[in-house]
C-alpha positions in Angstrom: 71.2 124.5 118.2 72.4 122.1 115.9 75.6 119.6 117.2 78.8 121.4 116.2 81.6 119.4 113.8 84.9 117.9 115.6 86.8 119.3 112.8 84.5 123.2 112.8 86.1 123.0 116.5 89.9 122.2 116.1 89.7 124.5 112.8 88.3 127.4 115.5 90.6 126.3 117.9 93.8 127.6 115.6 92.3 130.1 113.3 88.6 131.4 113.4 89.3 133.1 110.2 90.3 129.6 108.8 87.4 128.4 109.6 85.2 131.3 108.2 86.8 130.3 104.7 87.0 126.6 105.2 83.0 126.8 105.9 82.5 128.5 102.3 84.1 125.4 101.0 81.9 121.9 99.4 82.8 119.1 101.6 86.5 118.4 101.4 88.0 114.6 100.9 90.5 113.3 103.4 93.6 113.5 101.0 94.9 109.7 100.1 98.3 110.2 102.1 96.3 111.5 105.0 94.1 108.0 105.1 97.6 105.5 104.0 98.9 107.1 107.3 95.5 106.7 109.6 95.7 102.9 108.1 98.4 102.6 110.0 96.7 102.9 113.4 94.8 99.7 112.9 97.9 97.3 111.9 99.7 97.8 114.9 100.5 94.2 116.1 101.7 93.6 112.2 104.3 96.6 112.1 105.2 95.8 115.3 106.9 92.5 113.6 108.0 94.0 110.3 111.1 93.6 109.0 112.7 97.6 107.7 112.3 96.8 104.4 108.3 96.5 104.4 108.6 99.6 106.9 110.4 101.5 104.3 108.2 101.2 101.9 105.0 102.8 104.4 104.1 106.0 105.0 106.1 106.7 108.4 108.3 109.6 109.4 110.9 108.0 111.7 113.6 105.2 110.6 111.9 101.5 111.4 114.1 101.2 114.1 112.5 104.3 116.2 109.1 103.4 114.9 109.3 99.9 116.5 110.8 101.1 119.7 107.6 103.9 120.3 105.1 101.4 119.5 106.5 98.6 121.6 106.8 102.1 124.6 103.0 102.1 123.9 102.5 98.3 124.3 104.3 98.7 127.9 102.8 102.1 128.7 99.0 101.1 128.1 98.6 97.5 129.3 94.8 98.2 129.4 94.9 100.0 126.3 96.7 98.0 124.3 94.3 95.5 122.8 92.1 98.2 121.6 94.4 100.1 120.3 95.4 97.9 118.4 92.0 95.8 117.5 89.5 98.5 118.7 85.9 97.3 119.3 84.7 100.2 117.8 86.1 101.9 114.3 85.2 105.3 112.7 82.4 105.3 114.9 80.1 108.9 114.1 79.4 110.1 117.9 76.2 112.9 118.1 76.6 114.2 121.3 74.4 117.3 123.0 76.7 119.9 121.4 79.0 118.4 119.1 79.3 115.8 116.5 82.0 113.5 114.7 83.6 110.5 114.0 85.7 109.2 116.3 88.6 106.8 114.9 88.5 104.4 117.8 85.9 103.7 120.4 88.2 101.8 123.7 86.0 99.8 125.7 87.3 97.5 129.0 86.0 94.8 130.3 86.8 96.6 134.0 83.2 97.9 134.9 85.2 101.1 136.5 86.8 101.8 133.1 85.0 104.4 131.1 85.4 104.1 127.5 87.9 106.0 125.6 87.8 107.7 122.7 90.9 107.4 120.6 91.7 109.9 117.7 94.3 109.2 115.1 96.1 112.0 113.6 98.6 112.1 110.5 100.9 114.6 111.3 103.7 114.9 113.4 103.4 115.2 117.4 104.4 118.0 119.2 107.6 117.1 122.2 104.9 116.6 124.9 101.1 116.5 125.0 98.8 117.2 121.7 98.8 120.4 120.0 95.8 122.2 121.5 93.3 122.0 118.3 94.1 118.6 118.8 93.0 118.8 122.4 90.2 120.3 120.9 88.9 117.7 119.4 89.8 115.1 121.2 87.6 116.7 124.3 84.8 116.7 121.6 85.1 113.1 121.1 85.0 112.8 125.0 81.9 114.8 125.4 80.0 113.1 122.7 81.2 109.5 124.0 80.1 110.8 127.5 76.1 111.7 126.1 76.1 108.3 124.0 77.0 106.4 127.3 75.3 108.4 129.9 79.4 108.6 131.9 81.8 110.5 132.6 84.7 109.9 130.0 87.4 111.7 131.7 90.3 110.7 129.4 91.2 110.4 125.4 93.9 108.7 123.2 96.1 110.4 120.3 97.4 108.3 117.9 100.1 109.4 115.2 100.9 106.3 113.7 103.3 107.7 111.0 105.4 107.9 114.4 104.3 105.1 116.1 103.3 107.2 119.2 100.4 107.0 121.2 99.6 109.4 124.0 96.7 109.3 126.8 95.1 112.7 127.4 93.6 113.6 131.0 90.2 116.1 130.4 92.1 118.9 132.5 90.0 121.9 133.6 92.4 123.9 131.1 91.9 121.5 128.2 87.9 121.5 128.5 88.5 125.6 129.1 90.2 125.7 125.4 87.1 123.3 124.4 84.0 125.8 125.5 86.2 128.7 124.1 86.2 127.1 120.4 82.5 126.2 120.6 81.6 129.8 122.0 83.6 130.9 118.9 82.2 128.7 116.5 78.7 129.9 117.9 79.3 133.7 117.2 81.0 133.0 114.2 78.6 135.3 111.7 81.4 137.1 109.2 85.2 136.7 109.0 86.7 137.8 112.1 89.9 139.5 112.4 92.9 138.4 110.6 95.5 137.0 113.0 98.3 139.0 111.4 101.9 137.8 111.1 102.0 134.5 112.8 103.6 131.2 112.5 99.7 130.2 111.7 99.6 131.9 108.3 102.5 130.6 106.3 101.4 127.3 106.2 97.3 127.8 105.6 95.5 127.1 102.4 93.6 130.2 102.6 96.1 133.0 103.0 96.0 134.3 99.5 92.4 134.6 99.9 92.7 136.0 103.5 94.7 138.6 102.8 97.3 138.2 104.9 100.7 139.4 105.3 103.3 137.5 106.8 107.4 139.4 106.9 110.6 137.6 105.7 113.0 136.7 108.3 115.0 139.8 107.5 112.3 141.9 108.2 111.6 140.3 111.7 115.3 140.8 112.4 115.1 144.0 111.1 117.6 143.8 108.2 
């Protein structure tokens, strides 16, 4: 079998159906707001130094003042990390690994012989409280795996970068993260028709394809029964 997409996998990992529709698709663009925001990810040491004005005027969702503060917690957080993350050695680097395939943003390597490399995946939206949301997880276990094949190691960890935050965040491959990983290829794999809609969940009001899916989401008075 063919390697399976990073992005095939996060789409499965929140909506299967989404991804039955996405696949009908041509190749989509990365939107130009989408890319200003990943940009941000490789001027770290710049921003860092910025006065608010020239923050102001970038693509960031937090005042300058709490942008600075979470980059300069990831500057104390990851030691190791932090001159990769910040000048990675390797950049939208296209990983083909035994059962998946993508481009990682960021390639960490150490000069530590015990350090694995990391794989570091920048995202444009907004972080959950704690952790990664879990198609995020997704594909950042992807990018693992497919590190791991290129460099014959274990890779047991993964970065996630949302610069429009200024947050970085190191992932641990946990037994339940790689779990939610082989259940979003085993989906992708069976995928041979749309499968069931989800129904009325927080996933539908925001997708692109719920006109054509067919879904119905209720009003708030409705879910309160009004």
């Amino acid at each position: 079998m063919s390697p399976i997409a990073f992005s095939d996998l996060a789409t499965a990992a929140y909506c299967p159906r989404k991804l039955y529709y996405r696949r009908k698709e041509d190749e989509r663009s990365v939107p130009d707001e989408v890319a200003d925001c990943r940009n941000l990810a490789f001027r770290y040491e710049e921003l860092l130094g910025a006065s608010d004005d020239s923050l102001a005027d970038l693509p960031i969702a937090v005042t300058p003042a709490a942008f600075r503060r979470n980059l300069e917690r990831a500057r104390e957080r990851f030691p190791a990390a932090w001159p990769e993350l910040r000048a990675p050695t390797g950049r939208e680097r296209l990983l083909d690994g035994r059962e998946c395939r993508g481009v990682v943003h960021k390639v960490l390597e150490f000069d530590a012989s015990e350090l694995a490399p990391a794989p570091s995946m920048v995202f444009a939206g907004s972080p959950p409280e704690q952790g990664v949301w879990e198609p995020q997880s997704v594909r950042m276990v992807a990018a693992a795996k497919a590190l791991s094949w290129e460099r014959e190691r274990s890779v047991e960890r993964a970065f996630a970068e949302y610069p429009g935050h200024g947050i970085v965040r190191e992932l641990d491959l946990t037994t339940r993260r790689k779990a939610a990983y082989r259940r979003a290829v085993e989906t992708v794999r069976a995928l041979d028709g749309p499968p069931p809609r989800l129904g009325d969940d927080a996933k539908c009001e925001p997708c692109e394809y719920r006109a054509e899916c067919g879904v119905k989401t209720r009003s708030l008075k409705s879910l309160l029964g009004l």
